[in-house]
C-alpha positions in Angstrom: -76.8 39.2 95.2 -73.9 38.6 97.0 -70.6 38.3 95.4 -67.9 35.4 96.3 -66.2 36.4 99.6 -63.0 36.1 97.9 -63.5 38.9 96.2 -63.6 41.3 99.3 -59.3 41.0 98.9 -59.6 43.3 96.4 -59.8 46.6 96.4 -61.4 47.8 93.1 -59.7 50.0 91.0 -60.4 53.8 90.6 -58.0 56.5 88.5 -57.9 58.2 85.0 -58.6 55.5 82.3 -58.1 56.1 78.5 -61.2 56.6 76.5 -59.9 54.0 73.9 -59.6 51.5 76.9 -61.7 49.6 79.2 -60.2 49.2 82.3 -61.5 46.2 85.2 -61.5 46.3 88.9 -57.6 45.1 88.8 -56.5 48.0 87.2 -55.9 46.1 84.2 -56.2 48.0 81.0 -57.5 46.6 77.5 -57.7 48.9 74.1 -61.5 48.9 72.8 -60.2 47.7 69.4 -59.6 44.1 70.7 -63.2 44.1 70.8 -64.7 45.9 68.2 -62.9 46.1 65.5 -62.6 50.2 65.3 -59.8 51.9 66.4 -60.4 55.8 67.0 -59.8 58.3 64.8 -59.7 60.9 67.7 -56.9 61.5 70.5 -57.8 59.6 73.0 -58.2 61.7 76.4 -58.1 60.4 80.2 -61.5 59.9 82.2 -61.7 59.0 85.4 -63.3 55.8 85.9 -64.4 54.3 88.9 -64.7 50.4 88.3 -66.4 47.6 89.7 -66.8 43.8 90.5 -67.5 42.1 87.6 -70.9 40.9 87.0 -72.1 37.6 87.1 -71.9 36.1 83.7 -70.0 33.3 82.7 -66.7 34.6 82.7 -67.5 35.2 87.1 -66.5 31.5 87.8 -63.3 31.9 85.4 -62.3 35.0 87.9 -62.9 33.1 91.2 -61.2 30.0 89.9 -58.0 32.3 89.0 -58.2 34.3 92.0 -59.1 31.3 94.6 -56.0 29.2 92.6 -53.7 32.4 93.3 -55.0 32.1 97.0 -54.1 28.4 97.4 -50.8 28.6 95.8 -47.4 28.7 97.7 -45.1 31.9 96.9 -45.1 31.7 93.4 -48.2 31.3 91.1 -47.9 28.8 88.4 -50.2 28.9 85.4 -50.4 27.6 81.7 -53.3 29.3 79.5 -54.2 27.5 76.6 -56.1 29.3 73.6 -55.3 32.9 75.3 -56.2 35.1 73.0 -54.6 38.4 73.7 -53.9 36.7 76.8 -56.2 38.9 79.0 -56.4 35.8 81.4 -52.7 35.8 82.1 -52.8 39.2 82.9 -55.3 39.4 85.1 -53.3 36.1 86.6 -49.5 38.6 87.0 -51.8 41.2 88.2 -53.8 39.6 91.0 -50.2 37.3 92.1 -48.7 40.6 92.5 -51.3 42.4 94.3 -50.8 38.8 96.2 -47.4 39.3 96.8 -46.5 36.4 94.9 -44.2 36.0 91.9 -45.4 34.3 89.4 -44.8 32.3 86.1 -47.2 31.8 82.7 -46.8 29.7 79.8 -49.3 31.0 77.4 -50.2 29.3 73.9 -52.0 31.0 71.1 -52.6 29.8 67.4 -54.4 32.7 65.6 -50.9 34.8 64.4 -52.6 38.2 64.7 -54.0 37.3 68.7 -50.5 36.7 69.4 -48.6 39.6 68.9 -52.1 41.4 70.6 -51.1 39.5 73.4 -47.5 41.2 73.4 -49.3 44.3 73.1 -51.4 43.7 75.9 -48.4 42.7 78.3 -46.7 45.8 77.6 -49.5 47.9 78.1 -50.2 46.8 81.3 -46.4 47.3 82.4 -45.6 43.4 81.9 -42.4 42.2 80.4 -43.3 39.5 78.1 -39.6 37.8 78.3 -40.2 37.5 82.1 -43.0 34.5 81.0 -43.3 32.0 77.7 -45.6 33.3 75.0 -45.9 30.5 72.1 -47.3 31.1 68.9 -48.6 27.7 69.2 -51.7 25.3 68.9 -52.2 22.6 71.7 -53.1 19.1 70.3 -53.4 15.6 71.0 -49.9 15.2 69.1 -46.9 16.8 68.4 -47.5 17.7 64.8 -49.0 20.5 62.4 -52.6 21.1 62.5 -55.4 22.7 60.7 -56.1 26.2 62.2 -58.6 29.2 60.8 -57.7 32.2 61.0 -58.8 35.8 60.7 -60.8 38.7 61.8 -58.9 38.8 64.7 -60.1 41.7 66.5 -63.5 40.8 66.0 -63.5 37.1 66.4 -62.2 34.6 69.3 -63.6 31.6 68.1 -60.7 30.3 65.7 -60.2 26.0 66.1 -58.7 23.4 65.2 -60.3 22.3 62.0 -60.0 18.8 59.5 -58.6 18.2 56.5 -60.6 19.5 53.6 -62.6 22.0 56.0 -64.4 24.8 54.2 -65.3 27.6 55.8 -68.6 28.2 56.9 -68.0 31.2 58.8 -70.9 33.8 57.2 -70.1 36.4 59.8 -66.3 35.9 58.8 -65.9 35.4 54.7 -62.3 36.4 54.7 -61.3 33.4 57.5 -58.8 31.0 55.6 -57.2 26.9 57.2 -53.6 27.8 57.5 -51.2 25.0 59.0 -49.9 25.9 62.5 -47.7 23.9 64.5 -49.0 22.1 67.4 -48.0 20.6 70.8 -49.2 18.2 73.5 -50.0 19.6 77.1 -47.2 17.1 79.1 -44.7 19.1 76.4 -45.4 22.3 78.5 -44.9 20.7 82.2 -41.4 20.4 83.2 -40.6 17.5 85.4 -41.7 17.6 88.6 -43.5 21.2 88.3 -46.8 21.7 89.7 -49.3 24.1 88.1 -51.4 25.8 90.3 -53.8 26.5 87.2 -54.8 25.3 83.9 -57.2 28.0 82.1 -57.9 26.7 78.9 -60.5 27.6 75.7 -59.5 25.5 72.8 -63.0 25.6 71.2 -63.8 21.5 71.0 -60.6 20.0 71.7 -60.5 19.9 74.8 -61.2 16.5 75.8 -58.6 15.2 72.9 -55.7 17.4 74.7 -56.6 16.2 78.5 -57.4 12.5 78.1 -53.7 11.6 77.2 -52.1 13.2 80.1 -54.4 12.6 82.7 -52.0 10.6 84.6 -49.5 13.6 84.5 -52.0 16.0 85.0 -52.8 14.1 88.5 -49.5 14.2 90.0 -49.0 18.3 88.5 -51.8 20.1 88.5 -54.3 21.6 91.0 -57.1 22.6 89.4 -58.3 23.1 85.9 -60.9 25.4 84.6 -62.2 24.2 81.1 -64.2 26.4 78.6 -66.5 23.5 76.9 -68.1 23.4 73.4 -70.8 20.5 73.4 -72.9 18.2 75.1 -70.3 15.3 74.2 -67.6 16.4 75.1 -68.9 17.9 78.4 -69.9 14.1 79.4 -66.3 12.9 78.4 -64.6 15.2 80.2 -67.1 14.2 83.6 -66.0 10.7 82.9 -62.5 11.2 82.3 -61.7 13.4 85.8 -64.6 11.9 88.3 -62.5 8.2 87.2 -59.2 9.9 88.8 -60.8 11.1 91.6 -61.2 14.7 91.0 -63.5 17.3 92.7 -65.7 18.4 90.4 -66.4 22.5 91.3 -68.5 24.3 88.5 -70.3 22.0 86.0 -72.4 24.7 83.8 -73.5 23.0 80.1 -72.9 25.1 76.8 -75.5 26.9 75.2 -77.8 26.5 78.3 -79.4 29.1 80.7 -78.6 27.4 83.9 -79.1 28.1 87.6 -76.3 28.9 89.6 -75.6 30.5 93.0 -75.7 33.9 91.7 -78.7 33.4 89.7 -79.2 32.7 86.0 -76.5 33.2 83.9 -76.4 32.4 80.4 -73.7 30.3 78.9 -72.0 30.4 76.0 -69.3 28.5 76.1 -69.9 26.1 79.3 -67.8 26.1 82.8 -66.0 23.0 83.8 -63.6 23.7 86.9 -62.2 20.5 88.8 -60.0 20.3 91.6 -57.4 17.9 92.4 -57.4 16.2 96.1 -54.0 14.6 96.0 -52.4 18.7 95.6 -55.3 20.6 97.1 -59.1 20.6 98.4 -61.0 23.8 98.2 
Protein backbone atom coordinates (compact mmCIF):
# COMPACT_ATOMS: atom_id res chain seq x y z
CA UNK A 1 0.00 0.00 0.00
CA UNK A 2 0.90 3.19 -0.98
CA UNK A 3 1.26 5.96 1.40
CA UNK A 4 -0.29 9.69 0.84
CA UNK A 5 2.05 11.49 -1.66
CA UNK A 6 2.29 14.25 0.84
CA UNK A 7 4.19 12.40 2.80
CA UNK A 8 7.19 11.97 0.33
CA UNK A 9 8.20 15.90 1.83
CA UNK A 10 9.47 14.29 4.54
CA UNK A 11 12.48 12.86 5.06
CA UNK A 12 12.12 10.25 7.92
CA UNK A 13 14.07 10.56 10.81
CA UNK A 14 17.20 8.42 11.73
CA UNK A 15 19.83 9.15 14.82
CA UNK A 16 20.46 7.89 18.46
CA UNK A 17 17.08 7.71 20.29
CA UNK A 18 16.69 7.23 24.19
CA UNK A 19 15.69 3.81 25.23
CA UNK A 20 13.01 5.39 27.59
CA UNK A 21 11.65 7.26 24.36
CA UNK A 22 9.84 6.54 21.31
CA UNK A 23 10.78 8.62 18.73
CA UNK A 24 8.46 9.22 15.09
CA UNK A 25 9.56 9.88 11.57
CA UNK A 26 9.66 13.84 12.60
CA UNK A 27 12.22 13.49 14.91
CA UNK A 28 9.92 14.08 17.62
CA UNK A 29 10.66 12.41 20.87
CA UNK A 30 8.00 11.06 23.54
CA UNK A 31 9.15 9.41 27.08
CA UNK A 32 7.52 5.64 27.18
CA UNK A 33 5.94 6.56 30.53
CA UNK A 34 3.27 8.78 28.90
CA UNK A 35 2.15 5.51 27.69
CA UNK A 36 2.59 2.94 30.12
CA UNK A 37 2.57 3.95 33.20
CA UNK A 38 6.33 2.63 34.15
CA UNK A 39 9.03 4.81 34.27
CA UNK A 40 12.55 2.91 34.26
CA UNK A 41 14.46 2.05 36.90
CA UNK A 42 17.59 1.75 34.75
CA UNK A 43 19.82 4.63 32.99
CA UNK A 44 18.46 5.05 30.04
CA UNK A 45 21.21 4.58 27.11
CA UNK A 46 21.12 5.89 23.37
CA UNK A 47 20.17 3.47 20.40
CA UNK A 48 20.09 4.29 17.21
CA UNK A 49 16.84 4.12 15.60
CA UNK A 50 15.89 4.26 12.21
CA UNK A 51 12.12 5.34 12.00
CA UNK A 52 9.42 5.17 9.70
CA UNK A 53 6.11 6.35 8.14
CA UNK A 54 3.50 5.83 10.33
CA UNK A 55 1.23 3.06 9.75
CA UNK A 56 -2.13 3.20 8.62
CA UNK A 57 -4.38 3.29 11.69
CA UNK A 58 -6.58 5.83 12.57
CA UNK A 59 -4.34 8.29 13.77
CA UNK A 60 -2.88 8.30 9.60
CA UNK A 61 -5.71 10.67 8.49
CA UNK A 62 -5.01 12.92 11.69
CA UNK A 63 -1.20 13.24 10.21
CA UNK A 64 -2.19 14.03 6.58
CA UNK A 65 -4.87 16.49 7.79
CA UNK A 66 -1.98 18.30 9.98
CA UNK A 67 0.54 18.01 7.47
CA UNK A 68 -1.73 18.82 4.20
CA UNK A 69 -3.19 22.04 6.60
CA UNK A 70 0.61 23.04 7.15
CA UNK A 71 0.91 22.75 3.26
CA UNK A 72 -2.07 25.02 2.48
CA UNK A 73 -1.30 27.63 4.94
CA UNK A 74 0.39 31.04 4.17
CA UNK A 75 3.85 31.74 6.14
CA UNK A 76 2.75 31.14 9.44
CA UNK A 77 0.74 28.06 10.58
CA UNK A 78 -2.15 28.68 12.79
CA UNK A 79 -3.64 25.95 14.93
CA UNK A 80 -5.82 25.51 18.12
CA UNK A 81 -5.83 21.76 19.63
CA UNK A 82 -8.54 21.01 21.78
CA UNK A 83 -8.33 18.08 24.48
CA UNK A 84 -4.37 17.77 23.73
CA UNK A 85 -3.28 15.72 26.03
CA UNK A 86 0.46 16.05 26.39
CA UNK A 87 -0.07 17.93 23.37
CA UNK A 88 1.77 15.45 21.10
CA UNK A 89 -0.36 16.96 18.18
CA UNK A 90 0.95 20.43 18.60
CA UNK A 91 4.27 19.19 18.47
CA UNK A 92 4.23 17.36 15.69
CA UNK A 93 2.29 20.63 14.29
CA UNK A 94 5.80 23.26 15.44
CA UNK A 95 7.79 20.43 14.09
CA UNK A 96 6.52 19.79 10.62
CA UNK A 97 5.84 24.19 10.17
CA UNK A 98 9.45 24.33 10.89
CA UNK A 99 10.70 21.69 8.78
CA UNK A 100 8.18 23.88 6.45
CA UNK A 101 9.84 26.87 6.90
CA UNK A 102 6.96 28.44 8.47
CA UNK A 103 6.47 30.03 11.82
CA UNK A 104 3.92 29.09 13.55
CA UNK A 105 1.39 29.67 16.51
CA UNK A 106 -0.77 27.05 18.86
CA UNK A 107 -3.37 27.54 21.31
CA UNK A 108 -3.62 24.35 23.13
CA UNK A 109 -6.36 23.43 25.86
CA UNK A 110 -6.18 20.61 28.24
CA UNK A 111 -8.50 19.77 31.38
CA UNK A 112 -6.95 16.68 33.08
CA UNK A 113 -4.18 18.82 35.56
CA UNK A 114 -1.57 16.12 35.40
CA UNK A 115 -1.71 15.92 31.06
CA UNK A 116 -0.98 19.50 31.29
CA UNK A 117 2.06 20.01 32.86
CA UNK A 118 3.05 16.51 30.59
CA UNK A 119 2.46 18.74 27.91
CA UNK A 120 5.09 21.31 29.22
CA UNK A 121 7.27 18.47 29.61
CA UNK A 122 6.90 17.38 26.29
CA UNK A 123 7.54 20.98 24.66
CA UNK A 124 10.71 21.15 26.40
CA UNK A 125 11.91 17.99 25.50
CA UNK A 126 11.52 18.42 22.13
CA UNK A 127 13.49 21.83 22.24
CA UNK A 128 10.10 23.96 22.22
CA UNK A 129 9.52 26.98 24.30
CA UNK A 130 6.15 26.71 25.68
CA UNK A 131 5.89 30.69 26.34
CA UNK A 132 6.45 31.05 22.53
CA UNK A 133 2.56 29.47 22.13
CA UNK A 134 -0.74 29.50 24.73
CA UNK A 135 -1.03 26.35 26.82
CA UNK A 136 -4.40 26.57 28.98
CA UNK A 137 -5.17 24.34 31.66
CA UNK A 138 -8.63 24.49 30.46
CA UNK A 139 -11.83 22.61 29.36
CA UNK A 140 -13.74 23.74 26.12
CA UNK A 141 -17.56 23.88 26.50
CA UNK A 142 -20.68 25.15 25.13
CA UNK A 143 -20.42 28.04 27.86
CA UNK A 144 -18.17 30.02 29.70
CA UNK A 145 -18.54 28.40 33.05
CA UNK A 146 -17.16 25.55 35.35
CA UNK A 147 -17.72 21.99 34.38
CA UNK A 148 -17.59 18.57 35.55
CA UNK A 149 -14.29 16.93 34.55
CA UNK A 150 -12.71 13.22 35.71
CA UNK A 151 -9.62 12.98 36.34
CA UNK A 152 -6.77 10.58 37.00
CA UNK A 153 -4.53 7.92 35.89
CA UNK A 154 -3.05 10.21 33.75
CA UNK A 155 -0.26 8.37 32.29
CA UNK A 156 -2.33 5.53 31.61
CA UNK A 157 -5.56 6.94 30.49
CA UNK A 158 -6.62 9.64 27.73
CA UNK A 159 -10.11 9.28 27.88
CA UNK A 160 -11.08 11.95 30.75
CA UNK A 161 -14.68 14.07 29.74
CA UNK A 162 -16.81 16.24 30.51
CA UNK A 163 -19.16 14.52 32.89
CA UNK A 164 -22.98 15.62 34.64
CA UNK A 165 -23.84 16.46 37.75
CA UNK A 166 -24.10 13.62 40.19
CA UNK A 167 -21.86 11.35 37.81
CA UNK A 168 -20.35 8.27 39.42
CA UNK A 169 -17.60 6.73 38.19
CA UNK A 170 -17.82 3.77 36.37
CA UNK A 171 -14.41 3.55 35.26
CA UNK A 172 -13.42 -0.32 36.38
CA UNK A 173 -10.07 -0.09 34.69
CA UNK A 174 -9.56 3.31 36.63
CA UNK A 175 -11.07 3.11 40.48
CA UNK A 176 -9.04 5.96 41.70
CA UNK A 177 -10.60 8.58 38.82
CA UNK A 178 -12.57 11.38 40.86
CA UNK A 179 -15.32 14.65 39.12
CA UNK A 180 -13.29 17.59 39.96
CA UNK A 181 -14.70 21.13 38.72
CA UNK A 182 -12.54 22.69 35.98
CA UNK A 183 -13.11 25.87 34.40
CA UNK A 184 -14.38 25.90 30.99
CA UNK A 185 -14.44 28.08 27.83
CA UNK A 186 -16.31 28.45 24.48
CA UNK A 187 -14.25 27.95 21.11
CA UNK A 188 -15.15 31.79 19.54
CA UNK A 189 -13.29 32.74 23.18
CA UNK A 190 -9.97 31.30 21.64
CA UNK A 191 -10.30 33.17 17.96
CA UNK A 192 -9.13 36.67 17.96
CA UNK A 193 -10.98 38.89 15.63
CA UNK A 194 -10.34 38.52 12.30
CA UNK A 195 -7.69 35.44 12.75
CA UNK A 196 -7.93 32.60 10.60
CA UNK A 197 -7.00 29.08 11.75
CA UNK A 198 -5.48 27.06 9.42
CA UNK A 199 -6.42 23.92 11.79
CA UNK A 200 -8.71 22.84 14.42
CA UNK A 201 -7.52 19.31 15.87
CA UNK A 202 -9.85 18.46 18.42
CA UNK A 203 -10.74 15.11 20.87
CA UNK A 204 -13.06 16.22 23.46
CA UNK A 205 -14.59 12.73 24.07
CA UNK A 206 -18.56 13.46 23.21
CA UNK A 207 -18.74 17.11 23.27
CA UNK A 208 -17.93 17.83 20.35
CA UNK A 209 -21.03 18.66 18.53
CA UNK A 210 -22.16 20.90 21.82
CA UNK A 211 -18.72 23.12 21.37
CA UNK A 212 -19.08 23.56 17.25
CA UNK A 213 -22.82 24.08 16.79
CA UNK A 214 -22.73 27.57 18.48
CA UNK A 215 -19.92 29.04 16.51
CA UNK A 216 -20.48 27.73 13.31
CA UNK A 217 -21.01 30.95 11.84
CA UNK A 218 -17.51 32.13 13.25
CA UNK A 219 -15.99 29.05 12.46
CA UNK A 220 -17.10 29.74 8.61
CA UNK A 221 -15.47 33.01 8.18
CA UNK A 222 -12.07 31.62 10.39
CA UNK A 223 -11.23 28.42 9.93
CA UNK A 224 -9.99 26.07 7.17
CA UNK A 225 -10.41 22.90 8.07
CA UNK A 226 -11.30 20.93 11.12
CA UNK A 227 -10.39 17.35 12.00
CA UNK A 228 -12.81 15.98 14.67
CA UNK A 229 -12.18 12.82 16.91
CA UNK A 230 -15.95 11.50 17.32
CA UNK A 231 -17.51 9.41 20.08
CA UNK A 232 -21.04 7.99 18.81
CA UNK A 233 -23.31 7.36 16.18
CA UNK A 234 -25.42 10.53 17.24
CA UNK A 235 -23.24 12.83 17.36
CA UNK A 236 -21.39 11.70 14.16
CA UNK A 237 -24.89 12.46 12.26
CA UNK A 238 -25.14 15.97 13.97
CA UNK A 239 -22.07 16.97 13.18
CA UNK A 240 -22.80 15.73 9.13
CA UNK A 241 -25.86 17.94 9.47
CA UNK A 242 -24.43 20.79 11.06
CA UNK A 243 -21.22 21.40 8.42
CA UNK A 244 -22.83 19.87 5.00
CA UNK A 245 -25.84 22.98 5.91
CA UNK A 246 -22.84 25.58 5.69
CA UNK A 247 -21.45 24.30 2.78
CA UNK A 248 -18.45 22.43 3.92
CA UNK A 249 -16.36 19.69 2.19
CA UNK A 250 -16.64 16.90 3.89
CA UNK A 251 -12.91 14.85 3.61
CA UNK A 252 -12.72 11.76 5.93
CA UNK A 253 -16.05 10.47 7.33
CA UNK A 254 -14.84 7.09 9.33
CA UNK A 255 -17.77 5.96 12.15
CA UNK A 256 -16.61 5.08 15.88
CA UNK A 257 -16.21 1.70 16.96
CA UNK A 258 -16.50 0.41 13.30
CA UNK A 259 -13.90 -1.49 11.09
CA UNK A 260 -14.35 0.53 7.99
CA UNK A 261 -12.84 0.48 4.49
CA UNK A 262 -10.66 3.21 3.51
CA UNK A 263 -8.11 3.96 0.79
CA UNK A 264 -5.35 2.29 2.61
CA UNK A 265 -7.38 -0.63 3.53
CA UNK A 266 -9.17 -1.62 6.77
CA UNK A 267 -8.39 0.18 9.59
CA UNK A 268 -10.10 -0.12 12.77
CA UNK A 269 -11.53 2.85 14.61
CA UNK A 270 -11.70 3.78 17.86
CA UNK A 271 -12.54 6.91 18.10
CA UNK A 272 -14.06 7.92 14.52
CA UNK A 273 -12.47 10.52 11.86
CA UNK A 274 -14.36 13.57 10.82
CA UNK A 275 -12.13 16.06 8.77
CA UNK A 276 -14.13 18.90 6.76
CA UNK A 277 -12.88 21.54 4.72
CA UNK A 278 -14.00 24.98 4.31
CA UNK A 279 -14.51 26.36 0.50
CA UNK A 280 -14.89 30.01 1.29
CA UNK A 281 -10.86 29.82 2.84
CA UNK A 282 -9.58 26.84 0.95
CA UNK A 283 -10.42 23.64 -1.29
CA UNK A 284 -8.15 20.70 -1.16
Amino acid sequence: MEHHKILSNYKVWCGQCPSDQYVDFLGIFTPKWFWTGKRMDEVSENQYVETTYPDFEEEYFEIIDLLEAIECAGEKFTMIELGAGFGRWSVKAIKAAELNRKQCKVTALEAEPAHYEMMFMHFHENGINPKEHQLLHLAVSARNESVNFIIGHADVWYGQAIVPEGYVNCQMEYPDAEVVKIDAVTLDSLIEKDEIIDLIDMDIQGVEYDVLAPVIDLLDKSVKRIHIGTHGAEIEENLRNLFSSHGWIKKYDFECGKRMMTEYGEVEFCDGVQTWINPRLQLV
